[in-house]
N, C-alpha and C positions, 0 to 999 in steps of 0.2 A: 502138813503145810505149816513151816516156821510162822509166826504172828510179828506184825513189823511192831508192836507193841513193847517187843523184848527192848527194842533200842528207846531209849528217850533222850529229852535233855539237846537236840539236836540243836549246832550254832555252826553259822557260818561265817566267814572271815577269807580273806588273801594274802599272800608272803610276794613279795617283788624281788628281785634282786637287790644284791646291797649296791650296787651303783646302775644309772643309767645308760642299758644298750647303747653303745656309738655309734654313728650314721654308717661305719661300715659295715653294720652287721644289722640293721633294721628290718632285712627280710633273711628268711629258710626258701630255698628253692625244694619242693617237693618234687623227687624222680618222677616217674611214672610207676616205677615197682613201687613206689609209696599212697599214690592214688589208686592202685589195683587194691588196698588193704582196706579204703576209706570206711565200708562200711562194717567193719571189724574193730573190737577192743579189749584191749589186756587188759585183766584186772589179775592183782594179787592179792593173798593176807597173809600178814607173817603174825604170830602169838608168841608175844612174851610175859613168860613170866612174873610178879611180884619182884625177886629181886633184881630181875634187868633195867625194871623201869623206876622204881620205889626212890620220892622224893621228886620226881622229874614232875615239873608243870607245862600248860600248855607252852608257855613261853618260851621251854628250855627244849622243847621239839622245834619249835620255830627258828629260834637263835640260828640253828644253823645249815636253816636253807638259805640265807641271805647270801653267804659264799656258794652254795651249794647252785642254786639259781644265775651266780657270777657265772657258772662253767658250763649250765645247763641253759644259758639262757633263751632256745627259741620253745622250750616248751612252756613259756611265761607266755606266747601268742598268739592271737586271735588268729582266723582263717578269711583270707580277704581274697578275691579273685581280680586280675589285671585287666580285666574289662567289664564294662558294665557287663548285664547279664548274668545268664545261667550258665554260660558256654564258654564266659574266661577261666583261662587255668586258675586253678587258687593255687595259695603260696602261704606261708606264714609269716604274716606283719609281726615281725618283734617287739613290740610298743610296751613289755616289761606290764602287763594288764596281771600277770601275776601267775600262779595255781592256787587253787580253789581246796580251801581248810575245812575240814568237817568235823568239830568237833562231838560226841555221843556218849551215851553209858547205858550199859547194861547191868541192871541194880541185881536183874532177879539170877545170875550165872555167874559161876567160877570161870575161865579157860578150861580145865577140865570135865566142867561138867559142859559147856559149850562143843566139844572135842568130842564129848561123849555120848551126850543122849540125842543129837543131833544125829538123824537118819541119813546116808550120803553125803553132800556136798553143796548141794543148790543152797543153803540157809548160811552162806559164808556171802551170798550177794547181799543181804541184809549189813556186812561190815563191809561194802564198798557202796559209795554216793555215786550212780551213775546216770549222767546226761549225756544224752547223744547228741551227734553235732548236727542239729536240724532247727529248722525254721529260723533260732537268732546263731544262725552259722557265724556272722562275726560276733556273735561277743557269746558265746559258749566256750569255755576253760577248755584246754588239751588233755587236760591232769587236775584229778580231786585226788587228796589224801585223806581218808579220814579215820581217825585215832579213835576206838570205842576202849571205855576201858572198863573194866567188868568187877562184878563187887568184891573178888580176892582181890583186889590191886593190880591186876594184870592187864593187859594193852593187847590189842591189834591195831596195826597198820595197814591199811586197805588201801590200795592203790586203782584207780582207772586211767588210763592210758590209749589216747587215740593211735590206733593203729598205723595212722598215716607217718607218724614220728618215728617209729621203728617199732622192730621185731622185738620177741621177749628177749633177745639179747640185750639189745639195747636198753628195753625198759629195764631190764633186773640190775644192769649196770649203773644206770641212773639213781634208780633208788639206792644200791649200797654204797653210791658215795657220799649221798646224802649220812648215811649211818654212819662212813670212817670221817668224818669232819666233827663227830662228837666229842672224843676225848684226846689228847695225845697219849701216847708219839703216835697212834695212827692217825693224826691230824696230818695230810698231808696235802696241802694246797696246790692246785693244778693251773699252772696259766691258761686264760681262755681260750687259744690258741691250739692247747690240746684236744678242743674236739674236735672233731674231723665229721664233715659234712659229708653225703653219698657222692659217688659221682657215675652216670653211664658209664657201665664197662665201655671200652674203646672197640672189642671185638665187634658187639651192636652191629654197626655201620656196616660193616663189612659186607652185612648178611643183608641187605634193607631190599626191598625192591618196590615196586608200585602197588601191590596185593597180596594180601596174603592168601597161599594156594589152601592150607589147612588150618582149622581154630583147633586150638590148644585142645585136649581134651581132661584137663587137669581142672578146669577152674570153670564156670558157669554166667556166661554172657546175662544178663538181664534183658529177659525180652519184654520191655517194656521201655517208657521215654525213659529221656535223661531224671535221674534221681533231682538234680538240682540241686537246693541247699538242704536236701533233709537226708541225711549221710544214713538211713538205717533200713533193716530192711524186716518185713514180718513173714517167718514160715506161712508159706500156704498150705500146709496140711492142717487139718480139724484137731489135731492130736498137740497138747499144749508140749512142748520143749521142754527136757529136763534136764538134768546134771547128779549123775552118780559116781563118788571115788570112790575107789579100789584099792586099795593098802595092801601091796604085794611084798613081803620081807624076805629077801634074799633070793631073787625069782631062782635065777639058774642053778642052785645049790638043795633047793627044793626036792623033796620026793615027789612031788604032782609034776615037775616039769623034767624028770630025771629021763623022761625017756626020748626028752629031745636034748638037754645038754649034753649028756655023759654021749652021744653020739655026734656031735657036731665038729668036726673034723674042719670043718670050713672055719675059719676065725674070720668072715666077714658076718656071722651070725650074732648075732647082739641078744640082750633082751629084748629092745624095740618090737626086732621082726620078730622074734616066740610072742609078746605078746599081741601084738598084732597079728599074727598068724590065728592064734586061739581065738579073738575074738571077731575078725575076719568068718570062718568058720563056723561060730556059732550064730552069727546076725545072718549068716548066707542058710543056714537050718530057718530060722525065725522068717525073712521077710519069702522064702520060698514057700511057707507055709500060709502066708496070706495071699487073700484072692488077686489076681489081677499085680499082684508085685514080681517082680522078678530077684535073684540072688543075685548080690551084688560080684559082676566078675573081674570089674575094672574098679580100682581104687586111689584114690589121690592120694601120692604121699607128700608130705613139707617137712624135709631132711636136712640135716647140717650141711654146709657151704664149705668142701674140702678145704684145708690151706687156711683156717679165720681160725685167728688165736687173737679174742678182745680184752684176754687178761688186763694188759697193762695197758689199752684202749679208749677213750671215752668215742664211742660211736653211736649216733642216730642215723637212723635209716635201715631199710628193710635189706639189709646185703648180705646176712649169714644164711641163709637157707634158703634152696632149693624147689622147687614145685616140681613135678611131675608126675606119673602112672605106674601101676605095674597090673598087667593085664595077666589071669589067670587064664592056666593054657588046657586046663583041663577042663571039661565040660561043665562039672558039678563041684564049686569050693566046697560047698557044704560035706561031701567025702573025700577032701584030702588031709594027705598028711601032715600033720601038722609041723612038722619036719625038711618036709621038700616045700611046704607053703612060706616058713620062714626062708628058707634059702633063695626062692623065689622074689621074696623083695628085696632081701640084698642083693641079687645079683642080678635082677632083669631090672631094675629103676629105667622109666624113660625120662631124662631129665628135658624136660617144657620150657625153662627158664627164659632161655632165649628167644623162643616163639612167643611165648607172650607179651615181651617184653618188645619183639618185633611186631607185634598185632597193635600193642599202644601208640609204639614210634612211628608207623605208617597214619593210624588213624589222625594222630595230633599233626603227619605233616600235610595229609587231605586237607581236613579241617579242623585250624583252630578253637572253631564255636562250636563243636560236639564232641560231645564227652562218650565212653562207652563203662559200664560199671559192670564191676564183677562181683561174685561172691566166691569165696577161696575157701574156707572151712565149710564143707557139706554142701555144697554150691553143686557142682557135677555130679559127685560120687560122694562114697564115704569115705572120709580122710582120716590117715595117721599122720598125727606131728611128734616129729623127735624131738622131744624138749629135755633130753638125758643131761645134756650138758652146759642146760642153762644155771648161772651158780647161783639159785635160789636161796639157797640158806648162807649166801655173804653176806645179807644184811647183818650187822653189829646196830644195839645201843649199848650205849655203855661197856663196849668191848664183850655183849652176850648174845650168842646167836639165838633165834627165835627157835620156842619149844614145836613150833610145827607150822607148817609156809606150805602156800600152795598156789595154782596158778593156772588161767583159764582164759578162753576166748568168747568174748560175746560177737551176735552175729551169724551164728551157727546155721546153716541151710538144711532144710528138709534131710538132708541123706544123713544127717551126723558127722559127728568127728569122734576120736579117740585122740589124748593129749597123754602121752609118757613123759615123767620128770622123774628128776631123783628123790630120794625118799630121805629123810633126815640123815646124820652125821653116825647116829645108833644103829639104823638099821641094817648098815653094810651095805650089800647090793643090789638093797627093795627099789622100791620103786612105787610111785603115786602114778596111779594110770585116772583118769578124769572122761568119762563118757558122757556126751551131751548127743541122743537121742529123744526122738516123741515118744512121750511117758510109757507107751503101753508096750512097745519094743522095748523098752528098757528096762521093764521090769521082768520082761520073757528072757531078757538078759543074763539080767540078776537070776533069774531061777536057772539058767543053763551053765550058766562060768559056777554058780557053786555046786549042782549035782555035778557036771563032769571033772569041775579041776578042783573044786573045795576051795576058790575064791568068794569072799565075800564083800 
């Protein structure tokens, strides 16, 4: 257990926009696929180097979120809801109140030695400030950033990011425009006009009816009241929630994984599925083996949204990815192949998206004053999210891309998630896989991906 000791020196402060929101843009309408995510949050940390950052003061980090904030401006706002009560929709009052600065230092670590003697992944939440949005639900920040910088001269940038604003698309988008606004010529000023708010698909309507016949089996109703204003939610299992990375270089090119690439004739097989396959497989060994649990047969996946290209984009809101299931057809995961188990989630996906999205649109046209809350990472089942093509390491300072970025969800439900991202610029075609499991599964984990595959 990291010591929150390492960090000192902790100051806080706010950055506004450089000019004041105009009345036509005073509120964010919040979808419903945006309130489905409320009690979920992105966090990131990018590390850079001594010479990315060397000379830069707090000040000159600030400088230039004041445009940056220009173009971002609803996640400067608080969370208000349209009627008294628990039961009015909330929405985001733009009132320019800011994002929340965290300044820190880490005297006694290098970034590599941070990198290094650091066991898994959980001790990177010590580089993000994170507040949930409960109890002072309006006036809790959407977005802390907080800069530690460690005694090589080196920096991280942590990010927390309420889910309800968007997917990691969105959030990773966010932040590196913050970074191309540092130096020219990639200073490139974006009118605010450029962002583009979500909108209900139109198809929606079509499908609506007075009830819903079936609930989703993707995502995890709360059976309990309305959440209210305190947007979080706490594992009910005895077992404290962990977070272990995985540093997989070069997965498909691999001798450990050669006997499902050199055979995949299919091109809708990815990484993703191989490794969510293996680790499918080895959890469905582990939780069969405990009493009274069952292997998991059904799994929730959160997949890329065919046809979204946010390159040249600035988008909030939850609209690139997918929810859905893929239900294993054989009796026992725990003995299949690892082979026909990846092909199986590329090709049998049950895409949910629209059923749930019809389960909210019914409920809010019943009743406006009740709310229903989910949980989406490890909520129903155990979830894979495809995070292959989120462009994690766009952040620039100083036109230097960060020596290693990562990136996670808090929020996590009893069953776990598994997060696949890309793996730095060096690696070629690794990959950072992020498992957030109860400790003691996880560490059954850790001992099984590195006896059978020699993952560590």
């Amino acid at each position: 257990m990291v010591s929150c000791r390492l960090i000192e020196e902790v100051k806080l402060s706010s950055v506004v926009p450089a000019t004041i929101t105009g009345e036509d843009k005073m509120s964010h309408r919040l979808k419903n696929m945006d309130l489905l995510m409320k009690v979920h949050y992105i966090t990131t940390v990018h590390f850079f180097n001594r010479e990315a950052v060397e000379g830069l003061s707090i000040q000159d980090l600030k400088k230039p979120m004041f445009e940056w904030l220009d173009l971002y401006y609803p996640i400067c706002g608080r969370i208000r809801r349209h009627h008294d009560g628990d039961g009015g929709r909330p929405y985001v009052k733009c009132n320019d109140s800011g994002v929340r600065i965290v300044e820190a230092s880490c005297s006694s670590k290098t970034v590599d030695e941070w990198l290094e003697s650091m066991d898994g992944g959980d001790h990177h939440r010590l580089l993000v400030y994170h507040q949930p949005l409960a109890h002072d639900l309006g006036f809790t920040p959407l977005v802390f950033l907080q800069f530690t910088k460690f005694k090589c001269g080196g920096l991280c940038v942590g990010m927390s990011w309420a889910h309800i604003l968007g997917d990691a698309f969105s959030a990773s988008k966010c932040i590196n425009t913050w970074g191309n606004i540092f130096m020219p010529p990639n200073h490139t000023t974006l009118p605010p006009h450029v962002l583009h708010m979500t909108s209900t698909s139109p198809s929606i309507g079509h499908h609506l009816g007075t009830t819903s016949t079936f609930l989703p089996r993707s995502v995890k109703l709360l059976d309990r009241p309305s959440l209210g204003d305190s947007w979080f939610i706490t594992p009910n299992n005895h077992s404290k929630m962990q977070m272990h990375t995985f540093h997989l270089k070069d997965i498909m090119s691999s001798s450990n994984f050669m006997m499902i690439s050199k055979d995949h004739v299919n091109k809708l097989v990815e990484p993703f599925h191989v490794i969510s396959a293996i680790i499918w497989i080895s959890l469905s060994k582990i939780r069969g083996s405990i009493s009274n649990s069952l292997e998991p047969n059904i799994v929730t996946i959160v997949a890329n949204k065919k046809g979204f290209d946010v390159s040249d984009e600035m988008i909030l809101g939850n609209t690139h990815q997918v929810i859905g299931i893929v239900e294993a057809q054989s009796s026992s995961v725990k003995d299949a192949d690892p082979l026909e188990l990846a092909k199986l989630i590329a090709e049998k996906f049950e895409d949910e998206t629209i059923m749930i999205e019809k389960l909210l649109m019914e409920k809010e046209n019943h009743d406006q004053n009740e709310t229903i809350d989910f949980v989406v990472y490890g909520g129903a089942n155990l979830t894979f999210v495809n995070f292959e093509q989120v462009d994690l390491y766009g952040l620039r300072v100083k036109r230097k891309g960060p020596v290693f970025a990562n990136l996670s969800i808090g929020g996590v439900g009893d069953e776990g998630a598994v997060f696949v991202l890309p793996s730095g610029p060096e690696d070629g075609c690794g990959r950072i896989v992020n498992v957030i499991l109860p400790e003691d599964q996880l560490q059954d984990l850790k001992t099984d991906l590195q006896v059978e595959w020699g993952i560590f």
